[in-house]
N, CA, C and O atoms as a Maestro MAE file, in Angstrom:
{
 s_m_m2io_version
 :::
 2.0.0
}

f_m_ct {
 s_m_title
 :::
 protein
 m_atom[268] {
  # First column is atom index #
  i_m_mmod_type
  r_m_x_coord
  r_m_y_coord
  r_m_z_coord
  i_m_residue_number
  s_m_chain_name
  s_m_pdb_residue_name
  s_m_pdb_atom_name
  i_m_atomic_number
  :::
  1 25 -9.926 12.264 -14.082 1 A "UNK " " N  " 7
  2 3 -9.823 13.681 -13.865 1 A "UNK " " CA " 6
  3 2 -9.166 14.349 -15.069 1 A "UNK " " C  " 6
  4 15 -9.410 15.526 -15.332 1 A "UNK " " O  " 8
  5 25 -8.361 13.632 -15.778 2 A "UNK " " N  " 7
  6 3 -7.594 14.132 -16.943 2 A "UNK " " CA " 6
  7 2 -8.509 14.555 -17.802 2 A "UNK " " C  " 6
  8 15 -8.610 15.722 -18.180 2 A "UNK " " O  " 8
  9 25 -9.443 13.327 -18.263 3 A "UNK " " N  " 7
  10 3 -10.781 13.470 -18.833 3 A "UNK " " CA " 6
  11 2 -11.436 14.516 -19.061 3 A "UNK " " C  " 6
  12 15 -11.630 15.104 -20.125 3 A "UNK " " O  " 8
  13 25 -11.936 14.841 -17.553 4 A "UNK " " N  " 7
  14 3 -12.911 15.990 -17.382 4 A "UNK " " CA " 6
  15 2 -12.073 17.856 -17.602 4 A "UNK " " C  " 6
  16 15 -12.606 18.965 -17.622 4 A "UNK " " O  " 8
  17 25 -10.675 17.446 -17.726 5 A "UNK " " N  " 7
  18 3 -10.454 18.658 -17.548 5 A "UNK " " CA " 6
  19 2 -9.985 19.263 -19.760 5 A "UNK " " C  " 6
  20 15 -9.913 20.330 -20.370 5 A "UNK " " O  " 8
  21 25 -9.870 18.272 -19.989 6 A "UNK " " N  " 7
  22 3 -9.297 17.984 -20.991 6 A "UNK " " CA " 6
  23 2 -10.995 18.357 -22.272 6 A "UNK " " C  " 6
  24 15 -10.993 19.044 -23.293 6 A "UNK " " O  " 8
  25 25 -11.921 17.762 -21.784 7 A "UNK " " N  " 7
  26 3 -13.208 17.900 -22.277 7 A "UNK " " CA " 6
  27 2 -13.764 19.903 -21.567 7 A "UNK " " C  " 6
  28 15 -14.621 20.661 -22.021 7 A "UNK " " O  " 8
  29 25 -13.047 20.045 -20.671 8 A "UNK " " N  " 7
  30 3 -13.505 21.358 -20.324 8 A "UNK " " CA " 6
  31 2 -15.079 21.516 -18.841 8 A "UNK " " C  " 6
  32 15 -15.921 22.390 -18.636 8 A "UNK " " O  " 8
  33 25 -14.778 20.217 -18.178 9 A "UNK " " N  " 7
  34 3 -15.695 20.205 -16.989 9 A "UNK " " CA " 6
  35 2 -15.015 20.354 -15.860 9 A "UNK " " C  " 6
  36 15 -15.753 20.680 -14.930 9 A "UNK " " O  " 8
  37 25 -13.791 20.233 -15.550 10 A "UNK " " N  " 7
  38 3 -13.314 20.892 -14.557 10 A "UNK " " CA " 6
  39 2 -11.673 21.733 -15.127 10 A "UNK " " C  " 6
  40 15 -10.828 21.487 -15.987 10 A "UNK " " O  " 8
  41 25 -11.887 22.830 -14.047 11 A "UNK " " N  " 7
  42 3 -11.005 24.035 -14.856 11 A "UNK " " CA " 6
  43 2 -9.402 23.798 -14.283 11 A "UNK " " C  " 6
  44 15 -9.326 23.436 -13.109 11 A "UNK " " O  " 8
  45 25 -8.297 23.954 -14.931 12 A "UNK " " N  " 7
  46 3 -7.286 23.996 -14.054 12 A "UNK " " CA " 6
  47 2 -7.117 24.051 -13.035 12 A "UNK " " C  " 6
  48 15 -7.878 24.811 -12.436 12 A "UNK " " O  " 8
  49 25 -6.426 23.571 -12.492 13 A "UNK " " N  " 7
  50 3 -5.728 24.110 -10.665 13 A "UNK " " CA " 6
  51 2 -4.899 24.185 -10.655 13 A "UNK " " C  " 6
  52 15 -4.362 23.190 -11.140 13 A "UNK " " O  " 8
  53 25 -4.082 25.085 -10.257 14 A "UNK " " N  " 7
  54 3 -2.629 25.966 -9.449 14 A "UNK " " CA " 6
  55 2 -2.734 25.930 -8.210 14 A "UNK " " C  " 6
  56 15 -3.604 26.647 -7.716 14 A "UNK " " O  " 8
  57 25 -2.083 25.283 -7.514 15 A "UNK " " N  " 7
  58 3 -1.972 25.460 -6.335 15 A "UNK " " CA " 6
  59 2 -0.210 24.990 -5.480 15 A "UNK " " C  " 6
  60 15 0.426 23.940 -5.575 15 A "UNK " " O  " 8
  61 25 0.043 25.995 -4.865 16 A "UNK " " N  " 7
  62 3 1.466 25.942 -4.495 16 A "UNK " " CA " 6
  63 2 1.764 25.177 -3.395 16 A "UNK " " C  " 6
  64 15 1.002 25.209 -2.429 16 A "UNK " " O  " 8
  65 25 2.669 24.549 -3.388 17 A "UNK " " N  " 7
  66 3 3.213 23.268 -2.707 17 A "UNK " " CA " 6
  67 2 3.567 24.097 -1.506 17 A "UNK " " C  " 6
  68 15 4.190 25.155 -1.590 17 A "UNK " " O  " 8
  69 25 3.153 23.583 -0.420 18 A "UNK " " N  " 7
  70 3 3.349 23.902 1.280 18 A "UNK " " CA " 6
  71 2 4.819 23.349 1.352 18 A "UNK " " C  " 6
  72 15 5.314 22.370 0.794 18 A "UNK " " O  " 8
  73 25 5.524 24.544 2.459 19 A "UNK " " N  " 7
  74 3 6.877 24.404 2.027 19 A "UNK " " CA " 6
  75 2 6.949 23.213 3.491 19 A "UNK " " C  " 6
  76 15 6.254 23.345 4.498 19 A "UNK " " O  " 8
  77 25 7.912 22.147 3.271 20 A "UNK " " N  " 7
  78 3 7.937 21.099 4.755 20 A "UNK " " CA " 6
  79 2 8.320 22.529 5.914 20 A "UNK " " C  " 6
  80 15 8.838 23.641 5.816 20 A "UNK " " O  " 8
  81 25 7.624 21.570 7.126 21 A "UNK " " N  " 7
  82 3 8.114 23.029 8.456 21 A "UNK " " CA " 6
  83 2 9.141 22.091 9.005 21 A "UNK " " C  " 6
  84 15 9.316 20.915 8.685 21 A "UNK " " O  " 8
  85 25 9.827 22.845 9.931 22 A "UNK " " N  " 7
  86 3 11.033 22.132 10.761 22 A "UNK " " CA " 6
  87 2 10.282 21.009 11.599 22 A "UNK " " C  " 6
  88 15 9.210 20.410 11.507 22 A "UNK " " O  " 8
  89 25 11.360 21.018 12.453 23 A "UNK " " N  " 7
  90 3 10.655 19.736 13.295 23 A "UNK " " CA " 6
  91 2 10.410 20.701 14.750 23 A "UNK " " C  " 6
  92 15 11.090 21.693 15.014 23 A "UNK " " O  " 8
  93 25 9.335 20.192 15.574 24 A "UNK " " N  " 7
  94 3 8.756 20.400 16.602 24 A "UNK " " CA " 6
  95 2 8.898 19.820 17.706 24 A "UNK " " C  " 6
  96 15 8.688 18.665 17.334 24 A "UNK " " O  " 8
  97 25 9.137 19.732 19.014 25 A "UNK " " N  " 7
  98 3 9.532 18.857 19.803 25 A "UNK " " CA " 6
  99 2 8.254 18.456 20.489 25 A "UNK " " C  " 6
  100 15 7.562 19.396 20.878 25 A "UNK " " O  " 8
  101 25 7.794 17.196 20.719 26 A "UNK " " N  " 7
  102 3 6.385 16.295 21.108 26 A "UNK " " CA " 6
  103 2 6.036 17.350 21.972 26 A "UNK " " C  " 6
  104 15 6.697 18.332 22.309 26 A "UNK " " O  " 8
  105 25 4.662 16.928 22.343 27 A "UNK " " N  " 7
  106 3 3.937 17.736 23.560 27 A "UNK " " CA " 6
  107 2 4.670 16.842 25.032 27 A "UNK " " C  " 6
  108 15 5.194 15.731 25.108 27 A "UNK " " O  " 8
  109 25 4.457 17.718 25.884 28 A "UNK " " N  " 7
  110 3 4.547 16.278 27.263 28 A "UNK " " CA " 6
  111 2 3.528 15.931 27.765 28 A "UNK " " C  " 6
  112 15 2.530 16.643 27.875 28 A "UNK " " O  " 8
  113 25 3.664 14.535 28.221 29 A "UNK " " N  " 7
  114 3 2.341 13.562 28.407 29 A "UNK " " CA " 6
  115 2 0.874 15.026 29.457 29 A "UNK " " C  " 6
  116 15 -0.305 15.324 29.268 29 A "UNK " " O  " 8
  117 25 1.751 15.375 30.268 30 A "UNK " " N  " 7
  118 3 0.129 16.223 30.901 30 A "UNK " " CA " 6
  119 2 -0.321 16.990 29.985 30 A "UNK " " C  " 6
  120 15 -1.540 16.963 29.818 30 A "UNK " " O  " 8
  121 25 0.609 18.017 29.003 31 A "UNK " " N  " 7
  122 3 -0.055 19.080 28.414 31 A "UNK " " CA " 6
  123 2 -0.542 18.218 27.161 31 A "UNK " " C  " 6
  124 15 -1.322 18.951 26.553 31 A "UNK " " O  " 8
  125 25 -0.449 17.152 26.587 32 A "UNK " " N  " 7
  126 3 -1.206 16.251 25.690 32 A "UNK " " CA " 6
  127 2 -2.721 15.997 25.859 32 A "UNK " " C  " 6
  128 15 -3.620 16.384 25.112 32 A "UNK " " O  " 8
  129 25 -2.830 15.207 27.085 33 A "UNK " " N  " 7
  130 3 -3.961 15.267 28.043 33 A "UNK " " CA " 6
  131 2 -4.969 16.145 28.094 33 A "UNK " " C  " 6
  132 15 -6.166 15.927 27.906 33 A "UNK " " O  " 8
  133 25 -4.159 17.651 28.488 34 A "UNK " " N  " 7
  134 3 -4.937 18.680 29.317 34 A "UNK " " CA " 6
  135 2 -5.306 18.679 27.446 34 A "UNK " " C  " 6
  136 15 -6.505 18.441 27.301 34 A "UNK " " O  " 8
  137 25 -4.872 18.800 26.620 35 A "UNK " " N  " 7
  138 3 -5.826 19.359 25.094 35 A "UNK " " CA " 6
  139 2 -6.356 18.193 25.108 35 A "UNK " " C  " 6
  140 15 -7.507 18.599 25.274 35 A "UNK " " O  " 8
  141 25 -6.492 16.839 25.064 36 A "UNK " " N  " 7
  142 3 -7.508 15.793 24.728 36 A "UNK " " CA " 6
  143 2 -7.995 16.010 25.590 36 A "UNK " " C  " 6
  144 15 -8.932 15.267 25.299 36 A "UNK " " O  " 8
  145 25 -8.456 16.629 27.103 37 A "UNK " " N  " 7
  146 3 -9.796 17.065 27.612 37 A "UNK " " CA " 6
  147 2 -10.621 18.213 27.160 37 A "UNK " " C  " 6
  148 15 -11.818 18.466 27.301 37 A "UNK " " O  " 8
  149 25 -9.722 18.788 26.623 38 A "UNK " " N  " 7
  150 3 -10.097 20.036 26.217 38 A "UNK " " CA " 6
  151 2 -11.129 19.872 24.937 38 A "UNK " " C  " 6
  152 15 -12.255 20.365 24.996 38 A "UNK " " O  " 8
  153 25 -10.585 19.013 23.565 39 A "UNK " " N  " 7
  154 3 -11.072 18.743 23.048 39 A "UNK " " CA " 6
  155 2 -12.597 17.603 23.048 39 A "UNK " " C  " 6
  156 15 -13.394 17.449 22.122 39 A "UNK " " O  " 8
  157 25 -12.602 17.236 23.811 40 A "UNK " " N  " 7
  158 3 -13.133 16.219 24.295 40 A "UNK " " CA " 6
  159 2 -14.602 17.031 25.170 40 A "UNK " " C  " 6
  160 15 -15.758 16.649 25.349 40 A "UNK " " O  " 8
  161 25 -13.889 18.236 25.542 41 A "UNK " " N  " 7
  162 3 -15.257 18.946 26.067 41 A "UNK " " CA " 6
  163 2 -15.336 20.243 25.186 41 A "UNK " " C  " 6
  164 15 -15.991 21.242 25.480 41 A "UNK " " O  " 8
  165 25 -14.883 20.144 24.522 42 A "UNK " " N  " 7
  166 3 -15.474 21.563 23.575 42 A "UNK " " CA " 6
  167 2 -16.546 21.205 22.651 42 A "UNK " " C  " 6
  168 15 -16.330 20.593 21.605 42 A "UNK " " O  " 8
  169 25 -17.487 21.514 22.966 43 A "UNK " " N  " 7
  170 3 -18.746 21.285 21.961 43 A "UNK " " CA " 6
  171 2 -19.432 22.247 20.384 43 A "UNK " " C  " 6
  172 15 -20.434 22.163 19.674 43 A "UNK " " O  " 8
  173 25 -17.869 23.340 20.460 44 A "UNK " " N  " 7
  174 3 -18.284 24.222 19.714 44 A "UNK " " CA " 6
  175 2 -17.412 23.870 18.341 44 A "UNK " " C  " 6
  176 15 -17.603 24.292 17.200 44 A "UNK " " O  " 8
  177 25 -16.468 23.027 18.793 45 A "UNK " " N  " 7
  178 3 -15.837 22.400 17.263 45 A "UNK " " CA " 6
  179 2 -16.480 21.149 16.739 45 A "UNK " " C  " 6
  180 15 -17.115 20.448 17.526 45 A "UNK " " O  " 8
  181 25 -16.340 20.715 15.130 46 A "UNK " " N  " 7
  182 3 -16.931 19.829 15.020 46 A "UNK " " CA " 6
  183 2 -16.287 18.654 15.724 46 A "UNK " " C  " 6
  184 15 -15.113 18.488 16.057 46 A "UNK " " O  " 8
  185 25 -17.625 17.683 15.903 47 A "UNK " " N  " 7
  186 3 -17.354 16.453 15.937 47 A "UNK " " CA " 6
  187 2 -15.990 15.453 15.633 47 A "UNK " " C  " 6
  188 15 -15.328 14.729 16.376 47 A "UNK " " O  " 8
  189 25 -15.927 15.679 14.602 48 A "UNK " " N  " 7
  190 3 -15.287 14.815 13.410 48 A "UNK " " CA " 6
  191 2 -13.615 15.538 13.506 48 A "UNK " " C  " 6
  192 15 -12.637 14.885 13.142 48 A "UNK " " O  " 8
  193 25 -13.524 16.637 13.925 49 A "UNK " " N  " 7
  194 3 -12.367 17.860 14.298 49 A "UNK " " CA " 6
  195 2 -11.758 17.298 15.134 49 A "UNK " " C  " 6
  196 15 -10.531 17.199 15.119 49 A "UNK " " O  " 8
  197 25 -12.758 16.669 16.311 50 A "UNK " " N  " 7
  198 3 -12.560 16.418 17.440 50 A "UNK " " CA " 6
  199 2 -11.638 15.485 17.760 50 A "UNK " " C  " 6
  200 15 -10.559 15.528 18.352 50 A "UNK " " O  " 8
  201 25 -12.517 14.314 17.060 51 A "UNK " " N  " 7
  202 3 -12.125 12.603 17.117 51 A "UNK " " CA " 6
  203 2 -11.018 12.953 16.442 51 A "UNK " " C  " 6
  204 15 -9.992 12.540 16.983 51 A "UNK " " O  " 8
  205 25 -10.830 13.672 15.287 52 A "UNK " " N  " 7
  206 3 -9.563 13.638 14.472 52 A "UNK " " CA " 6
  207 2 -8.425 14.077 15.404 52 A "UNK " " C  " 6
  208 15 -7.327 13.535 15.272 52 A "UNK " " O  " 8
  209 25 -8.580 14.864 16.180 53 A "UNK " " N  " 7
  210 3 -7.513 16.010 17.421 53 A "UNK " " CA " 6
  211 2 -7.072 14.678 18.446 53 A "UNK " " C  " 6
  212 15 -5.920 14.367 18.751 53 A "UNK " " O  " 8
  213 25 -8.178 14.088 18.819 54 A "UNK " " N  " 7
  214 3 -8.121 13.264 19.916 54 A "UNK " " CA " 6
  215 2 -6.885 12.000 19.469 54 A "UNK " " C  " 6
  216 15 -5.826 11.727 20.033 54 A "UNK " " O  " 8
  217 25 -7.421 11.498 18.433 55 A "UNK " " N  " 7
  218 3 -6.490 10.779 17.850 55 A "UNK " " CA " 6
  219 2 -5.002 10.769 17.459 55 A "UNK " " C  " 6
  220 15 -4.260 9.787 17.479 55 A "UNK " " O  " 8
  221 25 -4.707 11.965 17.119 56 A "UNK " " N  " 7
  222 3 -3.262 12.447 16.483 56 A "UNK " " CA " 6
  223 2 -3.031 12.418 17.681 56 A "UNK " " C  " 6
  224 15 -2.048 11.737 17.975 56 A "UNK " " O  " 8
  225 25 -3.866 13.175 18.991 57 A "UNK " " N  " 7
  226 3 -2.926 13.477 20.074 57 A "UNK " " CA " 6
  227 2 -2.390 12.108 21.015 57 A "UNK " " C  " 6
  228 15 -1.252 11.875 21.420 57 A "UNK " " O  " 8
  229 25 -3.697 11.279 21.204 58 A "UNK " " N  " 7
  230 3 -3.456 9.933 21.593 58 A "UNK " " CA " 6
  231 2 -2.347 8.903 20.901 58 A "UNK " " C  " 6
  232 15 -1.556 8.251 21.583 58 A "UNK " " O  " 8
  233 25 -2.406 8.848 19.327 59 A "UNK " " N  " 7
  234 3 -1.313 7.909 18.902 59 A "UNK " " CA " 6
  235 2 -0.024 8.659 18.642 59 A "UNK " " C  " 6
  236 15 0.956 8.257 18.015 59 A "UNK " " O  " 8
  237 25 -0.209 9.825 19.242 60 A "UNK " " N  " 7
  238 3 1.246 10.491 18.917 60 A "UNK " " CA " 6
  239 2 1.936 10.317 17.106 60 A "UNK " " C  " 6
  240 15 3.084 10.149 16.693 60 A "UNK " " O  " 8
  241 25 0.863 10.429 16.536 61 A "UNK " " N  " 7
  242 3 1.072 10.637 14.876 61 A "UNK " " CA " 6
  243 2 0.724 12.168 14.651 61 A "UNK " " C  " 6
  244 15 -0.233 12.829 15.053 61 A "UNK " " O  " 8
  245 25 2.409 12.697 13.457 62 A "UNK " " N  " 7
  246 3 2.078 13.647 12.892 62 A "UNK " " CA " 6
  247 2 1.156 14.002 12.127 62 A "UNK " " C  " 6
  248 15 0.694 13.067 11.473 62 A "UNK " " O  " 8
  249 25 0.733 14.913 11.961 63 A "UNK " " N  " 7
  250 3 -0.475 14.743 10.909 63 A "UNK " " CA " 6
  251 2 -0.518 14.973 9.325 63 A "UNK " " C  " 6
  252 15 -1.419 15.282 8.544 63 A "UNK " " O  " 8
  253 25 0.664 14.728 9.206 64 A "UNK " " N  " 7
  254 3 1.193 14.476 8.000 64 A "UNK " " CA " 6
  255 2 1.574 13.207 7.611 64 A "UNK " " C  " 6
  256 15 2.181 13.046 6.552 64 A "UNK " " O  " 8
  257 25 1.309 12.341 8.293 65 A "UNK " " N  " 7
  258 3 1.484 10.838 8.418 65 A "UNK " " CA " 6
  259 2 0.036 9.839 7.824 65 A "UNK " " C  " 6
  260 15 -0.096 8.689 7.404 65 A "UNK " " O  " 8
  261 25 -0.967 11.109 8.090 66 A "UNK " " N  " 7
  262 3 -2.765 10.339 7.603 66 A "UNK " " CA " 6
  263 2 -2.928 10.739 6.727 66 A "UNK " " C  " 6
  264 15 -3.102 11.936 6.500 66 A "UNK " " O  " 8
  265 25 -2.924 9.995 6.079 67 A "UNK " " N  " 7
  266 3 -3.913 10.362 4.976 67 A "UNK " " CA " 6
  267 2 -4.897 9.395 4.850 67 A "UNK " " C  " 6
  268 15 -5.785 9.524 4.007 67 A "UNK " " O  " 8
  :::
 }
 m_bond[267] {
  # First column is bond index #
  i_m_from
  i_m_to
  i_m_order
  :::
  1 1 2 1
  2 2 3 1
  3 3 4 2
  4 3 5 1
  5 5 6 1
  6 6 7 1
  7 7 8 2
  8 7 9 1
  9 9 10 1
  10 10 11 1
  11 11 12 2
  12 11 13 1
  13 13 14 1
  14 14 15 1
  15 15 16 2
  16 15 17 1
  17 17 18 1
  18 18 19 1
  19 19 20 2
  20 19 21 1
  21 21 22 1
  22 22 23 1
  23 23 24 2
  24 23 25 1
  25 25 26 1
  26 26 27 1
  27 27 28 2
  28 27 29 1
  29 29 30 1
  30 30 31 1
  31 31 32 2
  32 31 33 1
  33 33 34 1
  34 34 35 1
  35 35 36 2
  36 35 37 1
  37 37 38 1
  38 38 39 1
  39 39 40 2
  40 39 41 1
  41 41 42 1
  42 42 43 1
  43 43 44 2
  44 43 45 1
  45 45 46 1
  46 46 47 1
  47 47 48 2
  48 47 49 1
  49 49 50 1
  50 50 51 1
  51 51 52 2
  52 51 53 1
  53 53 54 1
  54 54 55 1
  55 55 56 2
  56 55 57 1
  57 57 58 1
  58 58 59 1
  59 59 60 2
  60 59 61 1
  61 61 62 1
  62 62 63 1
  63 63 64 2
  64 63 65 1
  65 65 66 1
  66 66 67 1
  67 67 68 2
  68 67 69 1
  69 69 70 1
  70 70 71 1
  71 71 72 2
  72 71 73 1
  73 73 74 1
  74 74 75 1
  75 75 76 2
  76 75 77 1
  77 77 78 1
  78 78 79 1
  79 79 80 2
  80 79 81 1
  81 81 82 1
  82 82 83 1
  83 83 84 2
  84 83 85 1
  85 85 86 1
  86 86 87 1
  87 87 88 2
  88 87 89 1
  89 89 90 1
  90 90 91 1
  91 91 92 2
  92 91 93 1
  93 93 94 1
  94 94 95 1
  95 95 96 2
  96 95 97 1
  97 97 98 1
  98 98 99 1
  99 99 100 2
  100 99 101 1
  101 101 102 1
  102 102 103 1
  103 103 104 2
  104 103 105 1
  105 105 106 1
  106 106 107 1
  107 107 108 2
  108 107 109 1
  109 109 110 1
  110 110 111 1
  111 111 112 2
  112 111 113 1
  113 113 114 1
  114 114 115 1
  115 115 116 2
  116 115 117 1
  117 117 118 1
  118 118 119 1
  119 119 120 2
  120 119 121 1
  121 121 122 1
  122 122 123 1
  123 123 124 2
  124 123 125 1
  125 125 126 1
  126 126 127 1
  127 127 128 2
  128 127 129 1
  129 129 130 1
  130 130 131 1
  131 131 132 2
  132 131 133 1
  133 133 134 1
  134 134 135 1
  135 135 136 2
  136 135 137 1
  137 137 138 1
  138 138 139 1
  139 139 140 2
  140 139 141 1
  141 141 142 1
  142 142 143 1
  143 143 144 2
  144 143 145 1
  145 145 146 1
  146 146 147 1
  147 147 148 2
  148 147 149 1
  149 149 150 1
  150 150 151 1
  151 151 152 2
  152 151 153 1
  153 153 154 1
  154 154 155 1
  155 155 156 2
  156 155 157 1
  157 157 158 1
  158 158 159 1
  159 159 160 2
  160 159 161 1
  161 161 162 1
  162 162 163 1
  163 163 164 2
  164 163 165 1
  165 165 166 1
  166 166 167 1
  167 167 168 2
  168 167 169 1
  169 169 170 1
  170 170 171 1
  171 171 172 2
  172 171 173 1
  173 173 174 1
  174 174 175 1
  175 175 176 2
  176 175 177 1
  177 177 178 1
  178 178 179 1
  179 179 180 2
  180 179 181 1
  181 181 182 1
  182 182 183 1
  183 183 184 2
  184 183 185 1
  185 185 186 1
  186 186 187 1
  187 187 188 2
  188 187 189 1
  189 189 190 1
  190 190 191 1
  191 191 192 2
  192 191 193 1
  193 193 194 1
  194 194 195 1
  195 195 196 2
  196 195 197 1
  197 197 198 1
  198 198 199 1
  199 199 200 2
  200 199 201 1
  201 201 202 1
  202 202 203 1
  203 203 204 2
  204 203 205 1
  205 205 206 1
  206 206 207 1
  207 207 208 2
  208 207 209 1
  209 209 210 1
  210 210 211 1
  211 211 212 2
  212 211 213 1
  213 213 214 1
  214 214 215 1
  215 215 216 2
  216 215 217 1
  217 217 218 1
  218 218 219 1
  219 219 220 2
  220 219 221 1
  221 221 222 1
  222 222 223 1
  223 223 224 2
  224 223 225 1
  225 225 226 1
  226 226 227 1
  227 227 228 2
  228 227 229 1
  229 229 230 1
  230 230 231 1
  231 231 232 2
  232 231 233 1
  233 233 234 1
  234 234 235 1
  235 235 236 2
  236 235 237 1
  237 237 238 1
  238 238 239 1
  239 239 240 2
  240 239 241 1
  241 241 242 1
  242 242 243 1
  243 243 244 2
  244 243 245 1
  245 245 246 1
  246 246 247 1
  247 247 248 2
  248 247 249 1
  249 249 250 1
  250 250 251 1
  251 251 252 2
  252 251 253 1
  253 253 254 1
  254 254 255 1
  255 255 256 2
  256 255 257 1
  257 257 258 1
  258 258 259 1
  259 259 260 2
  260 259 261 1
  261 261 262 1
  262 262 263 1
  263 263 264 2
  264 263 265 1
  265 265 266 1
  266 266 267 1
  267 267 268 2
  :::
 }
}
């Protein structure tokens, strides 16, 4: 990437660092649920949105934890 930017094929980027947020206190186990059904029947988000939602909410990982 140094390469390409250095030769003039890709242009700088600036982009400002997301400031950390406080901490949040977990969902509780029903209202966890009631959104993994939710998600689980919403057909108007993607797919891939979905499984991703379903997951964070199921392993109880922040989502700052995946990369």
């Amino acid at each position: 990437m140094v390469w390409a930017r250095r030769v003039g094929l890709l242009p700088a980027l600036n982009a400002a660092r997301a400031q950390p947020r406080g901490h949040t206190d977990p969902l509780h186990a029903e209202e966890r649920l009631r959104v993994v059904g939710s998600l689980l029947a919403d057909e108007s988000l993607d797919l891939r949105d979905r499984v991703a939602g379903c997951l964070v909410l199921i392993f109880a990982q922040p989502i700052t934890r995946l990369d």
